[in-house]
N, C-alpha and C positions, 0 to 999 in steps of 0.2 A: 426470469431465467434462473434454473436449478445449478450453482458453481456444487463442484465437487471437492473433495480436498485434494491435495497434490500439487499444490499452485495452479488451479483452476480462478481462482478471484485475485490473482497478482498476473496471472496470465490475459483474464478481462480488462485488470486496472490497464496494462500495457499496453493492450488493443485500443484504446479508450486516449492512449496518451500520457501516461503516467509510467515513469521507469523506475520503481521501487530499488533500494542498495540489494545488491546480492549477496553480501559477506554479513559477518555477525559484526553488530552495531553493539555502543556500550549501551546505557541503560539511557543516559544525557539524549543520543543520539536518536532512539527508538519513540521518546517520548518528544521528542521534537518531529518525527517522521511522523507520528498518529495526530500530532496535532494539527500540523501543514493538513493531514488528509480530513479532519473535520471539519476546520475550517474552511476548507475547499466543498466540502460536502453541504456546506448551510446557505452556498454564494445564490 
């Protein structure tokens, strides 16, 4: 599947089960989000 930009791959991740934060996260916060999703990505 071709995601577009726009929140097209946050709108997939959603569909899928995953509800990404919607407000701006600190730097601590972002990199703890990207981690949980690679993690979750290699299961």
């Amino acid at each position: 599947m071709h995601w577009r930009s726009g929140g097209g791959v946050a709108a997939g991740l959603f569909e899928r089960g995953l509800c990404l934060p919607s407000g701006a996260m600190v730097p601590g916060e972002q990199a703890r989000v990207v981690e949980v999703i690679r993690r979750l990505a290699r299961a």
